[in-house]
C-alpha atoms as a printed R data frame, in Angstrom:
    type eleno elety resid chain resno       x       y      z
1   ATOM     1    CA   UNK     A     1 115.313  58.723 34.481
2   ATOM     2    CA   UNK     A     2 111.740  58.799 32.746
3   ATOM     3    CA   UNK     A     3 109.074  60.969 34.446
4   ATOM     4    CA   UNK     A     4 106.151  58.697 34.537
5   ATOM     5    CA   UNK     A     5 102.949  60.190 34.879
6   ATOM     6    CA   UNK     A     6 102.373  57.329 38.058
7   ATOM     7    CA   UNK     A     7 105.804  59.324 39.659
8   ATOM     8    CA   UNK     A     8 103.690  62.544 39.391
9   ATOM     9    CA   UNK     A     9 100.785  61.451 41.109
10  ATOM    10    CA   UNK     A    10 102.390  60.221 43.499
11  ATOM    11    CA   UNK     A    11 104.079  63.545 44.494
12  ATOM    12    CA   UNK     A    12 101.003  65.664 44.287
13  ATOM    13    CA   UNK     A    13  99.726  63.350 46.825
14  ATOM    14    CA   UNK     A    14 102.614  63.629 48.712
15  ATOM    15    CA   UNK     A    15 102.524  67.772 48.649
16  ATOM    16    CA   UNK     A    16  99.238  69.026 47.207
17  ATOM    17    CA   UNK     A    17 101.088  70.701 44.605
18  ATOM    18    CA   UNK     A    18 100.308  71.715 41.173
19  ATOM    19    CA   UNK     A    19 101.413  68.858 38.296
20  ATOM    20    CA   UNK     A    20 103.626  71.533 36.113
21  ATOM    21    CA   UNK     A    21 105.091  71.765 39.468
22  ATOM    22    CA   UNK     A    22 105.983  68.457 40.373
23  ATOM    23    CA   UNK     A    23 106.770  67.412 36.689
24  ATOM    24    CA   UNK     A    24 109.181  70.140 37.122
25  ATOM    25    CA   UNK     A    25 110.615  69.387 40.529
26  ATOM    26    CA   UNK     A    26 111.001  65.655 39.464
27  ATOM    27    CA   UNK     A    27 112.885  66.318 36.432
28  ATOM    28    CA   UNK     A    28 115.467  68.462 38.669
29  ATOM    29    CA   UNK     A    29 115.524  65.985 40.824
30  ATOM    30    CA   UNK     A    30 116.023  63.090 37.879
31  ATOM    31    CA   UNK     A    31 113.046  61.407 39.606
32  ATOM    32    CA   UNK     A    32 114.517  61.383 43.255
33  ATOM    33    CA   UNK     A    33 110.615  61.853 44.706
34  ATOM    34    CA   UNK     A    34 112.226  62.434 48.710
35  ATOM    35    CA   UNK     A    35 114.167  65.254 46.874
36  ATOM    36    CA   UNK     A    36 111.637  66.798 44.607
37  ATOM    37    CA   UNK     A    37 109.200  66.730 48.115
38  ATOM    38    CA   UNK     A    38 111.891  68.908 49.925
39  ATOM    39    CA   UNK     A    39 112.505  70.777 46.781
40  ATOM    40    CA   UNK     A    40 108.949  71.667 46.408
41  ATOM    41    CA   UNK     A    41 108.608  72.458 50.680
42  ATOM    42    CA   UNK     A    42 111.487  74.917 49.423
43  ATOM    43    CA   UNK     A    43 109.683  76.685 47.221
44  ATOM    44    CA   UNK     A    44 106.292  76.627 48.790
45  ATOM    45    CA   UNK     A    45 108.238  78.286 51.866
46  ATOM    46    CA   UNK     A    46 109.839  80.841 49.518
47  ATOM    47    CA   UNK     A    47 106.288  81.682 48.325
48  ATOM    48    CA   UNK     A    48 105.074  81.851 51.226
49  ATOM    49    CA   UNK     A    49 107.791  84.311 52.886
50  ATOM    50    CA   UNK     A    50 106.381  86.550 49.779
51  ATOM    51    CA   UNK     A    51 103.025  86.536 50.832
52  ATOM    52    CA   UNK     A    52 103.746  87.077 54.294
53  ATOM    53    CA   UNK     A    53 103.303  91.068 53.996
54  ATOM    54    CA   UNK     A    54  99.350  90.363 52.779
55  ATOM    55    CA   UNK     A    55  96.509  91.376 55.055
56  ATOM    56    CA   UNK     A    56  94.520  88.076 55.953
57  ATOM    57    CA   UNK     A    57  91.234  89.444 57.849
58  ATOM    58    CA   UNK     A    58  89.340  86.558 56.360
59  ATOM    59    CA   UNK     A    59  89.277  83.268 57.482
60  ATOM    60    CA   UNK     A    60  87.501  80.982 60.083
61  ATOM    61    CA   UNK     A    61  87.293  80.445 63.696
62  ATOM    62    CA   UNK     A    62  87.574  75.954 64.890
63  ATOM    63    CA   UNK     A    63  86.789  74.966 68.493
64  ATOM    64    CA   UNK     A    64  88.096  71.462 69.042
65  ATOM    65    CA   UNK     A    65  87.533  69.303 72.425
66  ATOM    66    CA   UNK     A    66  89.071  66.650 73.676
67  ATOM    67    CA   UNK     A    67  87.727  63.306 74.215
68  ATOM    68    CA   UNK     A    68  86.470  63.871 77.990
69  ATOM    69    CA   UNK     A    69  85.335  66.991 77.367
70  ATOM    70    CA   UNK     A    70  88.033  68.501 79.620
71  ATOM    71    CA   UNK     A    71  90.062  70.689 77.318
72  ATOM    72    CA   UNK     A    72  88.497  73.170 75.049
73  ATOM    73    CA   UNK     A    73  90.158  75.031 72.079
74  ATOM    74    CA   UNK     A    74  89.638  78.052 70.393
75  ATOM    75    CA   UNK     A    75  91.545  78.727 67.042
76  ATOM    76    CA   UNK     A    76  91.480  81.850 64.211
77  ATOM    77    CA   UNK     A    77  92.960  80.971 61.386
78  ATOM    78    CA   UNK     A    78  93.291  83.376 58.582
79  ATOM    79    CA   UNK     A    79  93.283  84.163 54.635
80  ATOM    80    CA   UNK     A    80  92.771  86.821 52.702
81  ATOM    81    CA   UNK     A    81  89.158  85.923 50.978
82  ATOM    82    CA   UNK     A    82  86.236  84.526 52.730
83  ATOM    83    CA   UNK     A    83  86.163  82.215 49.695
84  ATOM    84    CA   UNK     A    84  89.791  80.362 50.274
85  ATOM    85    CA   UNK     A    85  88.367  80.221 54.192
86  ATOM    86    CA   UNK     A    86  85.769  77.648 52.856
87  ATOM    87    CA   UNK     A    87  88.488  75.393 50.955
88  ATOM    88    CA   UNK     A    88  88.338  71.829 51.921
89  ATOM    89    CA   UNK     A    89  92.498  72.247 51.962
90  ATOM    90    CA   UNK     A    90  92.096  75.314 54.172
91  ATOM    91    CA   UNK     A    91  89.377  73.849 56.604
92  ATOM    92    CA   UNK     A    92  91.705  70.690 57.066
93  ATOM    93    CA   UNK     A    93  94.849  72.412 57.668
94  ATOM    94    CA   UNK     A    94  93.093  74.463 60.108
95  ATOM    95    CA   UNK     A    95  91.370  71.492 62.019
96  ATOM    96    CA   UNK     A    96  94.921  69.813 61.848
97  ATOM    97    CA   UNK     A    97  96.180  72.880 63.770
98  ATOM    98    CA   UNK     A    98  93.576  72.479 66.644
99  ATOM    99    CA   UNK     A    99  93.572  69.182 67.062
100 ATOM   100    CA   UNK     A   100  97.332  69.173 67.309
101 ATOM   101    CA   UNK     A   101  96.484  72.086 70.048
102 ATOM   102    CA   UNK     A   102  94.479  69.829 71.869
103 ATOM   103    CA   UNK     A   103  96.962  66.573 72.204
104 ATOM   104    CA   UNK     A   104  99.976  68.973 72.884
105 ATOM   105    CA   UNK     A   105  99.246  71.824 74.547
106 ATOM   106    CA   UNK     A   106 101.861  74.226 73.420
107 ATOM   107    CA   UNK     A   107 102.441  77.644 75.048
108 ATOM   108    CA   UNK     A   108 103.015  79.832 72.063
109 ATOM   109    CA   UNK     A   109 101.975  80.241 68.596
110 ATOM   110    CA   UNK     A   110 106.146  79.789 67.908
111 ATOM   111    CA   UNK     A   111 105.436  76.118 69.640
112 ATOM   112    CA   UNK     A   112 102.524  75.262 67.905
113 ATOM   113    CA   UNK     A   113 104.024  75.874 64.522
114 ATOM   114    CA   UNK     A   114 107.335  73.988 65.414
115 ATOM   115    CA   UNK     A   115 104.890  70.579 65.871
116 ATOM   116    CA   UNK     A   116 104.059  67.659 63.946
117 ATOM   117    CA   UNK     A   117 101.008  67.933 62.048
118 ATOM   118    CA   UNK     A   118  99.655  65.314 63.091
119 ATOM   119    CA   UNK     A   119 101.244  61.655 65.384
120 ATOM   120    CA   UNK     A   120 101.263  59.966 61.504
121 ATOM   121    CA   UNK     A   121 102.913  63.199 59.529
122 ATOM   122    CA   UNK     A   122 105.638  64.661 60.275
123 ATOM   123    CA   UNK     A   123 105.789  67.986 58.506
124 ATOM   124    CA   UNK     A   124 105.281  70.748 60.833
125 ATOM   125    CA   UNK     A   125 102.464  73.229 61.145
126 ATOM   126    CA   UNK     A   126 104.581  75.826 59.504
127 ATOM   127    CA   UNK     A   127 105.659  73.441 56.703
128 ATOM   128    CA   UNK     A   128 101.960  72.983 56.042
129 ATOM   129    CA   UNK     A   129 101.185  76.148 56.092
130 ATOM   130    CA   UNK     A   130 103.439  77.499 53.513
131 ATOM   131    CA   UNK     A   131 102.790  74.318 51.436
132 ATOM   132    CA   UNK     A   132  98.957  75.353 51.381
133 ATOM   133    CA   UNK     A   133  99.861  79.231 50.758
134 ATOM   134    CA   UNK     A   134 101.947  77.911 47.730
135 ATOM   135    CA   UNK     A   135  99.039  75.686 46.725
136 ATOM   136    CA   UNK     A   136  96.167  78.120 47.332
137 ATOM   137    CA   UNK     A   137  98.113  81.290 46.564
138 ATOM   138    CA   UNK     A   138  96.789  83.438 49.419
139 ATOM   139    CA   UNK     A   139  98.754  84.579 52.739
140 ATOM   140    CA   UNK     A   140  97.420  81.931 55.706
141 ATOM   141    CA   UNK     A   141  98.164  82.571 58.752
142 ATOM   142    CA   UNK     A   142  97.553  81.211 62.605
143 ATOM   143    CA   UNK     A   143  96.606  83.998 64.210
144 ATOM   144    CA   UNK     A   144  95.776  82.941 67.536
145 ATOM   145    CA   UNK     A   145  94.754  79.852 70.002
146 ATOM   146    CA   UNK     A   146  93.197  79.227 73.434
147 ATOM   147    CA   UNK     A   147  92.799  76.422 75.301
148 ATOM   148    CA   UNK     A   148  90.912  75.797 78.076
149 ATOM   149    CA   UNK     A   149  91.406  73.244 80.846
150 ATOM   150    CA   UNK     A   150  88.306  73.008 82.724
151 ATOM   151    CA   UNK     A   151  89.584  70.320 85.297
152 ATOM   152    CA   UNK     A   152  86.644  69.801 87.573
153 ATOM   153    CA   UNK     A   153  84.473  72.448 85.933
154 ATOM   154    CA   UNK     A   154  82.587  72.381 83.022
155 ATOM   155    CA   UNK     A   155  82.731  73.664 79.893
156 ATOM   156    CA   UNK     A   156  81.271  74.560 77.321
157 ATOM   157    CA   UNK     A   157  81.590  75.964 73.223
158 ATOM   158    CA   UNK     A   158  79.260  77.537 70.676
159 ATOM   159    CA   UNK     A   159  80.202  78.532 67.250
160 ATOM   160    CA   UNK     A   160  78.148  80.881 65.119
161 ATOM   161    CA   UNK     A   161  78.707  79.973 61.635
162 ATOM   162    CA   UNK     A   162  82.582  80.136 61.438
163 ATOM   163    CA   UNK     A   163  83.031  83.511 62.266
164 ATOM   164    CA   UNK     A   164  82.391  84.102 65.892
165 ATOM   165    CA   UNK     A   165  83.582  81.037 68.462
166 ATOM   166    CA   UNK     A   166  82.924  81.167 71.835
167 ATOM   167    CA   UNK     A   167  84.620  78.919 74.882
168 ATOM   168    CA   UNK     A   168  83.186  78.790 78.565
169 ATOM   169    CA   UNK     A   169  84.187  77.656 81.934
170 ATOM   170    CA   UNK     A   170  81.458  77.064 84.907
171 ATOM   171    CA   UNK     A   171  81.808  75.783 88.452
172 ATOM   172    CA   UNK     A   172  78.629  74.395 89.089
173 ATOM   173    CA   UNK     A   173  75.425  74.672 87.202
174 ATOM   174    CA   UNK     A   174  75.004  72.321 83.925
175 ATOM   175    CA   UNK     A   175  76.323  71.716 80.478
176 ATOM   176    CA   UNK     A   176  72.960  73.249 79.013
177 ATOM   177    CA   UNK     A   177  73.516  76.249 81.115
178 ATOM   178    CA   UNK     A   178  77.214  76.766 80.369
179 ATOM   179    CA   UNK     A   179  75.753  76.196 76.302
180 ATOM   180    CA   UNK     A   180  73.299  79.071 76.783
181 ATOM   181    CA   UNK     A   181  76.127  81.790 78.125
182 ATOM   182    CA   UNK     A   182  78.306  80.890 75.183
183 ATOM   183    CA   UNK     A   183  75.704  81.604 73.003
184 ATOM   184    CA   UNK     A   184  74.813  84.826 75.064
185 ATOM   185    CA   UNK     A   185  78.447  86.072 74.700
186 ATOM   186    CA   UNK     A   186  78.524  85.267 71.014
187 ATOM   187    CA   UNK     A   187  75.204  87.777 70.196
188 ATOM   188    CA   UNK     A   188  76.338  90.080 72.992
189 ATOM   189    CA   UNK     A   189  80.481  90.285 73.519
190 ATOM   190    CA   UNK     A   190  80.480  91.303 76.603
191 ATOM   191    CA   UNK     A   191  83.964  92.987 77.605
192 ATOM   192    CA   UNK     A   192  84.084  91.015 80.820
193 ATOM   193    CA   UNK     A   193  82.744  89.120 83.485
194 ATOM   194    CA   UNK     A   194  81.896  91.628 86.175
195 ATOM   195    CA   UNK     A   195  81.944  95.056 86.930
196 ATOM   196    CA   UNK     A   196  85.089  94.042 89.344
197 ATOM   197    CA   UNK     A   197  86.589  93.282 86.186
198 ATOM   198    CA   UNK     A   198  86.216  96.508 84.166
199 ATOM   199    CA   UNK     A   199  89.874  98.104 83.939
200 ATOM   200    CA   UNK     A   200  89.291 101.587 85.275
201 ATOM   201    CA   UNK     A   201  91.395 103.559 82.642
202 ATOM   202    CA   UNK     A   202  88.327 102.711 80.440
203 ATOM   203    CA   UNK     A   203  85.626 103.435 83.265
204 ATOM   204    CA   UNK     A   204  87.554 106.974 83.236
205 ATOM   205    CA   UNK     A   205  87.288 107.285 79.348
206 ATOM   206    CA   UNK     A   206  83.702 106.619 79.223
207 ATOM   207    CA   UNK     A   207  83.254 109.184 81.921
208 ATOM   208    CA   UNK     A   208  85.259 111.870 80.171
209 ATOM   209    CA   UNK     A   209  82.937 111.595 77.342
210 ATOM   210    CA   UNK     A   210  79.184 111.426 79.908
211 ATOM   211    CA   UNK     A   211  81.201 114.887 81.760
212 ATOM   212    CA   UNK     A   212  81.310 116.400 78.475
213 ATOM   213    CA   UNK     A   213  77.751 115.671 76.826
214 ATOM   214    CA   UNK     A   214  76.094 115.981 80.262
215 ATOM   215    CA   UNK     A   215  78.118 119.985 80.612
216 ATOM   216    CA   UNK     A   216  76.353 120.829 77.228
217 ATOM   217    CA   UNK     A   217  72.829 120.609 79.062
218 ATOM   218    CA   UNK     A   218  73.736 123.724 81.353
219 ATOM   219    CA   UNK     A   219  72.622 121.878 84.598
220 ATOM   220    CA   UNK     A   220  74.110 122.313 88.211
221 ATOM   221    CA   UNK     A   221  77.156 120.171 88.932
222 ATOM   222    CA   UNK     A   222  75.610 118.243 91.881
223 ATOM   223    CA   UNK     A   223  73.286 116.954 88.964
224 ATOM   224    CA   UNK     A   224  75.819 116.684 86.438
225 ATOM   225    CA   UNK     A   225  77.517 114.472 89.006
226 ATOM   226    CA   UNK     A   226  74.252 112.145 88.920
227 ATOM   227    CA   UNK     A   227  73.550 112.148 85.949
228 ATOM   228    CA   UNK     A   228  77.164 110.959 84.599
229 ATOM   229    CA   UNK     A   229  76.762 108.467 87.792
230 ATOM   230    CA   UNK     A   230  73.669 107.045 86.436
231 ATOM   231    CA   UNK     A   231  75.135 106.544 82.778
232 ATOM   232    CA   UNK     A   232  78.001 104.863 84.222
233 ATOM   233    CA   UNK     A   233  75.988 102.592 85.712
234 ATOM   234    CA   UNK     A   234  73.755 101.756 82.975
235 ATOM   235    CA   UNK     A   235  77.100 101.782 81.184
236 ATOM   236    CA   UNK     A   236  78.785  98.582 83.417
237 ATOM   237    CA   UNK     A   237  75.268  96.981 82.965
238 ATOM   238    CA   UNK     A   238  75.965  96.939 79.321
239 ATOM   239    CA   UNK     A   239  79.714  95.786 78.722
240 ATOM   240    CA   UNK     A   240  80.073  93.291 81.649
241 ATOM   241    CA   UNK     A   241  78.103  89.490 81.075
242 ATOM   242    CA   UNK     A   242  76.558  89.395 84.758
243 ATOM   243    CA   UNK     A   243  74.809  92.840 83.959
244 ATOM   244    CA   UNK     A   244  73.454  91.532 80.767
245 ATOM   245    CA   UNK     A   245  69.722  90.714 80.080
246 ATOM   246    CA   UNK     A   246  69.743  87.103 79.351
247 ATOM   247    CA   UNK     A   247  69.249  86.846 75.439
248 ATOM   248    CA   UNK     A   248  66.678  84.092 75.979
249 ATOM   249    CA   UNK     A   249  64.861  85.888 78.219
250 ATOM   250    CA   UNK     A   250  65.645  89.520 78.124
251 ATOM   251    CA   UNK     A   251  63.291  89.989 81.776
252 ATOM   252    CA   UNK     A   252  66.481  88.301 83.618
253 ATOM   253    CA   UNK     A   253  69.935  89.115 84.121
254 ATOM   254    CA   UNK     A   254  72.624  86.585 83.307
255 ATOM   255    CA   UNK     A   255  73.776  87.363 86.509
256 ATOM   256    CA   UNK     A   256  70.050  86.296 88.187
257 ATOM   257    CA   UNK     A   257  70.644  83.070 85.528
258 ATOM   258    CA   UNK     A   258  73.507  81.860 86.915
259 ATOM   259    CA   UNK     A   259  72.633  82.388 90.582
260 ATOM   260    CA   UNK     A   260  69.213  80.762 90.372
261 ATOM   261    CA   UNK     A   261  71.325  77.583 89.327
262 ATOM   262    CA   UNK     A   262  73.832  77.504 91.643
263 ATOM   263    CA   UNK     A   263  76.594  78.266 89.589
264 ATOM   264    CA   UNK     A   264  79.789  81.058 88.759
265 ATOM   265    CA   UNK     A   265  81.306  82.052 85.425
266 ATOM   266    CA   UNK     A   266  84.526  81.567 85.633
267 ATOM   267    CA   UNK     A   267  85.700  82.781 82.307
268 ATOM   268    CA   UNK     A   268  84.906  82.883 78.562
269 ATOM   269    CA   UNK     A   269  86.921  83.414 75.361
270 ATOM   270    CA   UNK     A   270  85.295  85.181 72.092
271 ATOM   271    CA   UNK     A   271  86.930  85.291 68.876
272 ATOM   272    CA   UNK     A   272  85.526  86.854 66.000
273 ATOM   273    CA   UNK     A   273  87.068  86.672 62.718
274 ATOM   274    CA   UNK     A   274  89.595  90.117 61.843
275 ATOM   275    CA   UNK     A   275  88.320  91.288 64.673
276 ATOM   276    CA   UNK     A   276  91.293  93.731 65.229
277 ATOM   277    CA   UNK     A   277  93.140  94.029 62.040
278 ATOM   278    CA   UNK     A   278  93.136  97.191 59.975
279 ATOM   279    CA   UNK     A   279  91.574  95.992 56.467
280 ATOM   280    CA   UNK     A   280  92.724  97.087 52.722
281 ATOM   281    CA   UNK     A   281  90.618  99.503 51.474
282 ATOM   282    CA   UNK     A   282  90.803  99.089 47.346
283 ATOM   283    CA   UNK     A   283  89.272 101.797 45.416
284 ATOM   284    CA   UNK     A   284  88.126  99.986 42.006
285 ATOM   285    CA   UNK     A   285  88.107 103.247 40.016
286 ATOM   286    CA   UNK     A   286  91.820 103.357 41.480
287 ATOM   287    CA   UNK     A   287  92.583 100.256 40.361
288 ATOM   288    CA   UNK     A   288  91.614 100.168 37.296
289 ATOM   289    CA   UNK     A   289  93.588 103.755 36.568
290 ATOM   290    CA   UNK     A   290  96.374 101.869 37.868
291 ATOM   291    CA   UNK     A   291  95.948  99.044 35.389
292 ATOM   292    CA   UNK     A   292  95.480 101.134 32.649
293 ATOM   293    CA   UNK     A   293  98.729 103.070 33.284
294 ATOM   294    CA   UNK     A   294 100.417 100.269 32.932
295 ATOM   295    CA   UNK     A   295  99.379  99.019 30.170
């Protein structure tokens, strides 16, 4: 069967892929296009199982609501250049992936990638996703989702460029309010809510350390004691949200800022791009030894 250039087109509309590829796929396929479109999801997954071992610390965060406002998602997807993270291909996928969050509330990242891209496509998350690494050539990977059902509350998102995303719950106070603590927690990232909330093996740690600096001073132990006291203190101020100066108004507390309105925080969600994962170091001068080597 003759490979018409109107039988290519049509199969790098169907998959995205390159036209050497599909010209190639359709001649092994003696023009079959349904078998050159699983031939090609064959070797986009085989591509893709390749790149699996690369770092991806790049990438963007997408927050995604649903029509009533009601459920809230947050979603890191990564690559391994800040550059692929601003492909139109990349940005889609990605938006495809948190919308599809958002109408079926999976439990698991496993789910998620086991569901229909969308109610009019039925290649899976994971079938797009190693299409698009075959297409774009970089490892792109899901790394995490969370979605909030606010019920009754409200809630609110902020996202600061596409690197930092931030998801809120209130009971009580207003969506302008709930706006303002994302924001807050996006410039501050807090480590929780309340002191209540700080897990004590940490409180310990941070202790260990104030003991140790405050010995080096030579004072008494009763005001050792106080002084590591009051640096815990100031310390709990710092990492929890309600001990926070408001960034809008560093005179008040966010703590003060909620109470004043009535209302209760009753949780957030940051995500900040990599945020996490151990990064490849390259060392040019290396590289280019290496190169040279092997040439």
């Amino acid at each position: 069967m003759a490979i018409t250039a109107a039988l290519v087109k049509e199969l790098r509309e169907r998959t995205g892929s390159g036209m050497m590829e599909c010209k190639k796929a359709l001649v092994e396929t003696n023009g079959d296009i349904d078998a050159a479109v699983e031939a090609l999801r064959k070797s986009g997954a085989a591509k893709a199982d390749k790149k699996s071992g690369r770092i991806a610390a790049e990438g963007r965060i997408i927050i995604e609501k649903s029509g009533d406002g009601k459920n809230l998602v947050l979603l890191e997807v990564n690559s391994e250049t800040d550059f692929v993270a601003t492909d139109d291909n990349f940005v889609n996928f990605a938006t495809a992936a948190a919308k599809r969050v958002i109408d079926s509330k999976p439990g698991s990242l496993e789910e998620l990638n086991g569901l229909p891209v969308s109610d009019d496509d039925a290649t899976t998350i994971e079938q797009a996703r190693a299409a698009l690494i075959a297409k774009i050539g970089e490892n792109i990977t899901i790394r995490r989702f969370e979605l909030l059902d606010v019920a009754g509350n409200i809630g609110a998102s902020y996202l600061h460029g596409v690197r930092i995303g931030v998801l809120v719950e209130l009971e009580g106070g207003n969506q302008d309010l709930a706006r303002d603590i994302a924001m807050h927690v996006a410039a501050t990232n807090p480590a929780c809510i309340a002191e209540a909330d700080v897990p004590q093996e940490l409180i310990e740690k941070e202790k260990a350390i104030f003991s140790a600096q405050a010995a080096e001073s030579g004072k008494p132990d009763e005001i050792i004691e106080k002084m590591v006291g009051g640096r815990i203190k100031k310390y709990l101020r710092e990492v929890t949200l309600l001990g926070q100066p408001f960034v809008k108004d560093p005179d008040t507390t966010v703590e003060k800022l909620v109470k004043d309105a009535g209302a209760k925080v009753v949780r957030f969600v940051r995500y900040e791009v990599g945020e996490g994962i151990e990064k490849k170091e390259d060392n040019f001068a290396d590289e280019v030894m290496a190169q040279a080597k092997g040439n």
